[in-house]
NUTORVO-369705 format. One record per residue (C-alpha): x, z, y. Coordinates in pm, whole numbers, plus 32768, in hexadecimal, padded with zeros to 4 digits. Example, Ala and Ser with C-alpha at 12.3 -4.5 7.8 and 13.67 -1.06 7.14 Angstrom:
BEGIN
84CE830C7E3E;855782CA7F96;
//
This chain:
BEGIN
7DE07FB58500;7C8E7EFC84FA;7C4F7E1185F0;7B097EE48692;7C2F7FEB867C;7D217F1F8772;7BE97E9C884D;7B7D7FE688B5;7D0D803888E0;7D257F4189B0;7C1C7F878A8E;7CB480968B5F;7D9F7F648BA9;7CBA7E6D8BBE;7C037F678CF9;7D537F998D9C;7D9B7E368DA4;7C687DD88E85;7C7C7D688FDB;7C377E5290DF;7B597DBA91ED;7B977E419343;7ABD7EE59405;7A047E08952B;7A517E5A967E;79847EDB9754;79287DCB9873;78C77EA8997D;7A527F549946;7B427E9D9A12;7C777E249964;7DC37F0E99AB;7F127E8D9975;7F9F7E919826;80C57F7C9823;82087F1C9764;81F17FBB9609;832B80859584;839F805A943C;831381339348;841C81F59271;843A81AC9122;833A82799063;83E183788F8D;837A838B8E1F;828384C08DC9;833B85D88D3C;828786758C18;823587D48C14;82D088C68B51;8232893A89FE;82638AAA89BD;83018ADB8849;819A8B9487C9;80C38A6E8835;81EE89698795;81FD8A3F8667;80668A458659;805388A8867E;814288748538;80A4896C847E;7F5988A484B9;803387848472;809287F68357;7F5E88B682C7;7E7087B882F8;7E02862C829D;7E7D856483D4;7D4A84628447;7DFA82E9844A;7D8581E48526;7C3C81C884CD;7B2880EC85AE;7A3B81CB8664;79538083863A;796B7FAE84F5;7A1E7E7784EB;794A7D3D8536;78D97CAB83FB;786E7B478493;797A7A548459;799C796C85D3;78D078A28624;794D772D8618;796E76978766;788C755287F3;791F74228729;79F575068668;7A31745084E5;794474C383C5;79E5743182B2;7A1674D1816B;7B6E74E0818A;7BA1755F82D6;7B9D76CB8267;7A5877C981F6;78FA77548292;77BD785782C6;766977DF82D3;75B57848840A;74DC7907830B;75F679CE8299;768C7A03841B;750E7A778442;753E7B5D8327;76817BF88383;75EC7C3184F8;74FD7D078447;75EE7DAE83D1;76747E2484F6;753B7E738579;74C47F3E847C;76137FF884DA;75DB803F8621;749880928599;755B81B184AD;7621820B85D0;750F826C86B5;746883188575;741A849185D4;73D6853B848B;743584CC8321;72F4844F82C3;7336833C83AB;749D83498348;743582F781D6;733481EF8243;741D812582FD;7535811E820F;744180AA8110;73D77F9F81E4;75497F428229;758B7F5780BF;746A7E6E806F;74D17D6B811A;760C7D9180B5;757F7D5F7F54;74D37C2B7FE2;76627B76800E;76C87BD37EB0;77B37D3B7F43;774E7E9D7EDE;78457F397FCC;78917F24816D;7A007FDE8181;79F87F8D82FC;78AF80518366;792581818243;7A5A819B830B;798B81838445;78C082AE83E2;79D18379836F;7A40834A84EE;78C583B1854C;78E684F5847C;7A5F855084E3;79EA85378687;789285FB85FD;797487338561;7A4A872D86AD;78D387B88773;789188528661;7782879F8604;77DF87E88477;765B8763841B;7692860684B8;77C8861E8430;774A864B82C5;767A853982AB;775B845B8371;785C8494823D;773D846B812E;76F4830F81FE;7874828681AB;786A82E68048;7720823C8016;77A780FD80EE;7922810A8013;791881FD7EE3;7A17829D7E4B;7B1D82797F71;7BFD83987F99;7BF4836D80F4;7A7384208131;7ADF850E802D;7C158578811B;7B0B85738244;7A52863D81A8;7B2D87588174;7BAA870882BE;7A5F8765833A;7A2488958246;7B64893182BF;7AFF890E8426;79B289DA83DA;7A578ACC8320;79B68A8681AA;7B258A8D80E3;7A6F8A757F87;79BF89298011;7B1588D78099;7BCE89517F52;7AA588557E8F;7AF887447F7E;7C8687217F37;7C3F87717DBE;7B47862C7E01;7C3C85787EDC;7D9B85637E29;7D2B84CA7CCA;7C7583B97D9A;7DE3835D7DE7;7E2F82CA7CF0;7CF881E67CA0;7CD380D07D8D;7DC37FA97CF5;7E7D7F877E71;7EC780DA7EA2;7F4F80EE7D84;80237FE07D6D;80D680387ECE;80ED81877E32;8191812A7D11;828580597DE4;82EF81917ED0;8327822A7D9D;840F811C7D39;84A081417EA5;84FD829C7EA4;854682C27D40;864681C47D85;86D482977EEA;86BB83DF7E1E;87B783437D10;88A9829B7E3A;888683F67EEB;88E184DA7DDB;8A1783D07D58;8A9284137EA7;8A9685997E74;8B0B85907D16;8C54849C7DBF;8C3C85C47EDB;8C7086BF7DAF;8D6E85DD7CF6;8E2F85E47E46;8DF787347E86;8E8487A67D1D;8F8B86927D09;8FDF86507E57;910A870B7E7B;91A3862E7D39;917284FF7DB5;91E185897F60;933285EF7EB4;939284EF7DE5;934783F97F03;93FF84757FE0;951484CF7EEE;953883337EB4;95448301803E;962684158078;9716835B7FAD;97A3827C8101;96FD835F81ED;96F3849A827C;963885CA81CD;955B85EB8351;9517846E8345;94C4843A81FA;93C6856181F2;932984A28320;933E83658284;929083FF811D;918A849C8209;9142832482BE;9131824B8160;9030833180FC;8F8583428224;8F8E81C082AA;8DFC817A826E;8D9B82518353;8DEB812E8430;8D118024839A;8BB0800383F2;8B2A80898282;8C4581AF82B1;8B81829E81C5;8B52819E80AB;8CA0810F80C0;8D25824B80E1;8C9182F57F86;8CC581A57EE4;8E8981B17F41;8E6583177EAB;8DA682C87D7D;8EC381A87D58;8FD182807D5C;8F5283A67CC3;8F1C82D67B83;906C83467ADF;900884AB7B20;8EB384AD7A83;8E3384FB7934;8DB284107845;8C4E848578A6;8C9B84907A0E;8D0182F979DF;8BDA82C77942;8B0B835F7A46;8BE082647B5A;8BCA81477A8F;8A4181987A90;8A5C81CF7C0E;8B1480977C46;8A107FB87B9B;88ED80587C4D;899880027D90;89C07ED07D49;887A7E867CB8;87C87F4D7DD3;87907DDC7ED0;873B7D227DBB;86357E167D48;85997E457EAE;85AC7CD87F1A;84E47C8D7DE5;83DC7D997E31;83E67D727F9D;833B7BEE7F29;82527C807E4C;81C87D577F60;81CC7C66803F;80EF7B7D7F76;80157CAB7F18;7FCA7D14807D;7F997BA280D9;7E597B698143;7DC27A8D8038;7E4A7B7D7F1C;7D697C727FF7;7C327B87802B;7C3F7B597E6D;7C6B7CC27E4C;7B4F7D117F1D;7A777C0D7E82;7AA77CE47D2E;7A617E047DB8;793E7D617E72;79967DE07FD9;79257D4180FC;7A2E7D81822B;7A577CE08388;7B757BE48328;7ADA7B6581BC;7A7F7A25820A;7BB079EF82F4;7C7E7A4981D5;7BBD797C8100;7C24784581BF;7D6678A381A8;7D5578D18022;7CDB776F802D;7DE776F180F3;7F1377888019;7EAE76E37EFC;7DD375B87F86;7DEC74DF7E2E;7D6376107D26;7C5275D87C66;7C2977747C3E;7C1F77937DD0;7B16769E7DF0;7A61771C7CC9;7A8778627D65;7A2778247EB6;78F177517E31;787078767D98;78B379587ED3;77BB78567F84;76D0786B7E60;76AD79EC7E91;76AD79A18009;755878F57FC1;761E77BE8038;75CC76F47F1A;7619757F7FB8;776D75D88028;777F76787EB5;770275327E1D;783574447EAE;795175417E44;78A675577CD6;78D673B77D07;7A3073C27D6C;7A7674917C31;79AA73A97B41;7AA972D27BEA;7BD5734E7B33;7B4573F37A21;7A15732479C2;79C0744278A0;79D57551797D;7889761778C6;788B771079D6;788575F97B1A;7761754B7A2A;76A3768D79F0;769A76DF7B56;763575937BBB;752175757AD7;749A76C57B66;74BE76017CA2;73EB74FD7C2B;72D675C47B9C;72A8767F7CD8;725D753A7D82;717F74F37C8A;723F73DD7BE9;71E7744A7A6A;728B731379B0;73C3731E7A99;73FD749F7A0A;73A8743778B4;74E0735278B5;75B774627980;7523757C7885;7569748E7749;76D2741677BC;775C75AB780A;76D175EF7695;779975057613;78D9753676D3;793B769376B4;78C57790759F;791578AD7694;77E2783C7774;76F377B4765B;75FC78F8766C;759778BB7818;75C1774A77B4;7499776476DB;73E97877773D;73C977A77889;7373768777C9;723E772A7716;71E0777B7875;720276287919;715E75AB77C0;7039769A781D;7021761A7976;701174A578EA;6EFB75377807;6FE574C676B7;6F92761F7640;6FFB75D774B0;71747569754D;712F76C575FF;7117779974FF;722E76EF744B;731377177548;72D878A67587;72ED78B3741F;744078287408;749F78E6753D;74527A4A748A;751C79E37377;764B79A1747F;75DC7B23754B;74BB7B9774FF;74EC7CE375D7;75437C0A76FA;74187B1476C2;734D7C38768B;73D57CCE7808;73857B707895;720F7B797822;71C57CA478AB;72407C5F79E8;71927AEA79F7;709C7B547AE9;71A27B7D7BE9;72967A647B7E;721F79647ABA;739778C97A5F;74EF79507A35;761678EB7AD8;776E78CF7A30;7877796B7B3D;799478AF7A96;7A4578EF7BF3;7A277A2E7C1D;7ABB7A627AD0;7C0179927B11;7C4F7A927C58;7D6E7B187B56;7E1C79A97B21;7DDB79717CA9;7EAC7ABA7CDF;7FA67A2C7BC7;7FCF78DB7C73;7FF579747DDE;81127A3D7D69;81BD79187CAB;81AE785B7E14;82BB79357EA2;842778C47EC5;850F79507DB3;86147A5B7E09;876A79B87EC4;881E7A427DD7;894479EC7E9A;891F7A987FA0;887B7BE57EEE;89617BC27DB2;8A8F7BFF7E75;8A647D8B7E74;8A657D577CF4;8BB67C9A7CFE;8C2B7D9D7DED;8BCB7ECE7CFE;8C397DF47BA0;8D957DB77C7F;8DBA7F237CBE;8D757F6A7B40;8EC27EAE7AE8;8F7F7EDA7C0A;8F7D806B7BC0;8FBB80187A60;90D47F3C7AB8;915F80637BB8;9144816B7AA2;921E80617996;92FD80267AA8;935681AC7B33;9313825A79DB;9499827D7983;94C983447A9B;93DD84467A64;92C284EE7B45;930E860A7BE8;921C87607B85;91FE87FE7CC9;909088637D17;8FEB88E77E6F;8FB58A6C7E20;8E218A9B7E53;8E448C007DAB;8DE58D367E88;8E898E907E72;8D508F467E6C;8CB78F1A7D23;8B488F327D99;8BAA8E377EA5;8C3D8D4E7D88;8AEE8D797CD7;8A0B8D067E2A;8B0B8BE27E3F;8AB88B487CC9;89598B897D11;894B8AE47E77;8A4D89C47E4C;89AF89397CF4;8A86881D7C31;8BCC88CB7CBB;8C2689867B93;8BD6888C7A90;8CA387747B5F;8DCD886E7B4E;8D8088BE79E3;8DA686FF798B;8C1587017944;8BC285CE79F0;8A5C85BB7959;89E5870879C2;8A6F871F7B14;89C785D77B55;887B86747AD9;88D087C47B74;88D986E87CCC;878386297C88;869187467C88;86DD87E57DC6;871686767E5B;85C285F37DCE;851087357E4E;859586FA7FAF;854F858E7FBA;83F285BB7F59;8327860980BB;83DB84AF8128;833F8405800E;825A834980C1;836F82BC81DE;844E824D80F3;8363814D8079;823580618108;814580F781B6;7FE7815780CA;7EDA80BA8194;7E1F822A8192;7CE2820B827D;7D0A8388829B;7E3D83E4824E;7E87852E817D;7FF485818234;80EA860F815A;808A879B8124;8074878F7F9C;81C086D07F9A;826287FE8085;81C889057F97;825188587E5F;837D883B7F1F;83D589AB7F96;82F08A1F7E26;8411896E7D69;854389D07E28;850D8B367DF1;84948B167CA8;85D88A2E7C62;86B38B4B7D20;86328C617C64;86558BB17B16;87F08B727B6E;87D98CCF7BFB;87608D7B7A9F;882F8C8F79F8;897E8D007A79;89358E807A7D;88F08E55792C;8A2B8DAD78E8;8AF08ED179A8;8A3B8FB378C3;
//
């Protein structure tokens, strides 16, 4: 939740929590004797009141049917950073510094807002985002995600009066301020639904659901829950499949246990003690795991050489489940971290509420890199905050005294103050440094040669410049009117090996303490093979549970309903292991999502296509197994 988000949660709170001032007295009213208060009785909690089943089943259906709104603020996020107390430290290192010019500039911002806010048709809707947008432009960011999310919350309250105009342009105002989030595209069918346009609606979700997939942190949490619950689907249908095994081969393994205890005991007793060693892990805390893994233990001697296979398989992904998810759960961690967020938004050039919090905190992780400080120097250079710029470019030069894109920069520096022969030497030393930034280098050194009037050095230097790029020089001239000189962005380029370097900061894996499922699962591996060696001599017993009906339609419903039964009798350990993913996969797949981390949706779509594909599958799965075995009967 954004923090405008919890403010104006909290101010419901905030209203309760003031004091009440009491009334004056009257002075003319003579004072009466205060009676002795009796004690109040506890107050009894409020009993809700009971739904009827129509209006329960109407709320899921609109649960279900439509996109659910997340917590979105009903006024963006403030985009001005806080202020710096009286006395408070200013030094470069003490974190991300704004120029009162830039404070001034993001306080426009917000104005213009309110501005947009208080707009009553879309003409003035248009003209303030455009004015937003502009100054935007002005700090180097083409997109405000904050204020789009903030409109989308504008548009959603507009379709509840029915106010569908309002809430039209409202939801043309976020896509201009963020484009290309799926979030306004699930608004806006959201909204079409409401006023009963289903082909808009049908447009909007066709719109909606590819845009899933394109923004680089969606995706990646994405592709994580799909890690997630591919790796629960797999642990979920292994436990069916040892279900099956037991249900198929059970009756084996019951009677030859208690066969061997039976040999002291009585018959009574030792059928009560078979039933208890195959029960016992019902009384540890991870009963269900421990449980399925004793049966898969013993049942090894009964299996099939496909059926081991498919444990062995079982085993290992067990064991190699914590390792796998402690090593992702630090991956996430470090790309939901707030610097990997602040770089990430820099690429994508989005100005947000936290970005120049998080942009302290970037510099803090990794105080000592010459790519932070390169990157954060050209952050102030798009800020328009050239000095502060100019002493991280110096700190750079520091380390890496042919840094050509810390001497380009600076040498634009210079000619802007008018310091020709300063940029010369800047423009001259970046040439000869790097190759990669040799066309700027001299295409801003014909231009500082121009300004020095040395127009024959001039013309050599565009000249050797178009040789370098001459579509690029070419781009450059025709835009001279409105920048003289080209900047190299060196920083902004290294946001990848920033990423790369956060990511090699965290801890590696105790592999210790997460190994030890491995050893457990590579233990039970030769434990069952040292049980089978040991027990093979006397044989295993071939007495099997009887699943078969009378009736033979009855019989056929069963195979159909109770899928990976009949090849787990039949030895097939392969096939009932696949017979028991579908189904499992299909039911699994509205809890998709939940299994995983949370997709920080601003508007979230709910789970309605993953319940069709789910309940679309299962009968299409049933009726295949169904036209399968009458056709096998035939």
């Amino acid at each position: 939740m954004s923090r405008s988000a919890a403010r104006l949660a909290a101010l419901p709170a905030a209203r309760a929590a003031l004091p009440v001032m009491p009334a004056p007295s009257s002075p003319s009213s003579p004072r009466r004797p205060r009676r002795p208060r009796r004690p109040r009785r506890p107050r009894q909690p409020r009993q809700p009141r009971r739904l009827r089943w129509p209006r329960i089943l109407a709320a899921a259906a609109l649960a279900l049917a439509l996109p659910r709104l997340a917590p979105v603020p009903a006024l963006a996020a403030p985009l001005l950073p806080p202020a710096a107390g009286e006395g408070a430290s200013t030094q470069r290192g003490a974190g991300f510094e704004v120029t009162p010019v830039v404070r001034q500039q993001l306080k426009r911002i917000q104005e213009q807002w309110l501005q947009w806010v208080s707009a009553a048709d879309r003409a003035h809707s248009e003209a303030a985002v455009g004015e937003m947008l502009a100054t935007a432009e002005q700090l180097g960011m083409t997109r405000l995600p904050d204020l789009s999310l903030g409109a989308v919350a504008w548009a959603m309250e507009a379709a509840r009066r029915k106010d569908f105009a309002r809430a039209g342009w409202s939801l043309a105002a976020a896509e201009r301020l963020d484009p290309g989030r799926p979030d306004v595209a699930f608004a806006e069918a959201s909204v079409a639904r409401a006023a009963g346009a289903y082909p808009r609606f049908a447009a909007a979700l066709c719109r909606a659901y590819p845009r899933l997939l394109l923004l680089p942190l969606e995706r990646y949490l994405w592709l994580q829950d799909l890690l997630i619950w591919s790796l629960y689907l797999l642990l979920l249908t292994g436990g069916l499949f040892v279900g099956a095994l037991m249900a198929t081969r059970g009756g084996g393994l019951f009677h030859d246990l208690s066969r061997w205890i039976g040999r002291r005991l009585p018959r009574e007793l030792a059928v009560a003690l078979a039933a208890a060693a195959l029960l016992w892990p019902l009384a540890l805390p991870g009963r269900l795991t421990w449980l399925l893994l004793l049966w898969s233990l013993l049942l090894w001697g009964y299996a099939s050489s496909s059926e081991r296979a498919v444990l062995v398989g079982l085993w290992l992904l067990l064991g190699s489940g914590p390792l796998l998810l402690a090593a992702q759960e630090r991956s996430v961690a470090v790309r939901l971290s707030p610097p990997v967020k602040a770089l990430e938004s820099l690429r994508q050039r989005r100005l947000y509420g936290g970005l120049f919090a998080d942009l302290g905190l970037l510099r803090s992780s990794l105080p000592d890199s010459p790519a932070v400080k390169l990157l954060l120097a050209d952050v102030h250079r798009l800020l328009g905050q050239w000095e502060l710029a100019r002493g991280l470019y110096g700190d750079v030069l520091a380390v890496q005294p042919q840094n050509a894109s810390a001497l380009l920069d600076l040498g634009v520096y210079a000619y802007n103050r008018g310091d020709t022969g300063s940029a010369i030497q800047y423009f001259q030393q970046a040439a000869a440094a790097d190759k990669r930034h040799a066309a700027p280098a001299f295409y801003d050194l014909s231009q500082a040669y121009t300004e020095g009037y040395l127009f024959d050095d001039a013309r050599d230097a565009l000249s050797r410049a178009k040789v370098i790029d001459a579509e690029r020089v070419d781009r450059w001239l025709s835009n001279a009117e409105q920048v003289r000189v080209v900047t190299a962005g060196g920083g902004l380029a290294l946001i990848s090996d920033i990423e790369g370097s956060l990511l090699g900061q965290a801890g590696g894996l105790d592999l210790v303490r997460h190994g030890a499922a491995l050893a457990v699962a590579v233990g039970v591996i030769l434990l069952a093979v040292a049980l089978h060696l040991a027990r093979r001599r006397y044989g295993y017993s071939e007495a099997q549970f009887q699943w078969r009906l009378g009736h033979r339609g009855l019989d056929t419903w069963r195979r159909v309903l109770v899928p990976g039964l009949v090849s787990a009798e039949a030895g097939d350990g392969a096939r009932a292991f696949l017979a028991l993913l579908a189904p499992v996969a299909l039911l699994t797949l509205p809890r998709f999502e939940r299994l995983g981390y949370r997709i920080p949706w601003g508007y979230d779509p709910g789970n309605a296509v993953s319940w069709a594909l789910a309940v679309a599958g299962l009968l299409l799965y049933l009726g295949a197994r169904l036209r399968w075995e009458l056709r096998n009967a035939v």
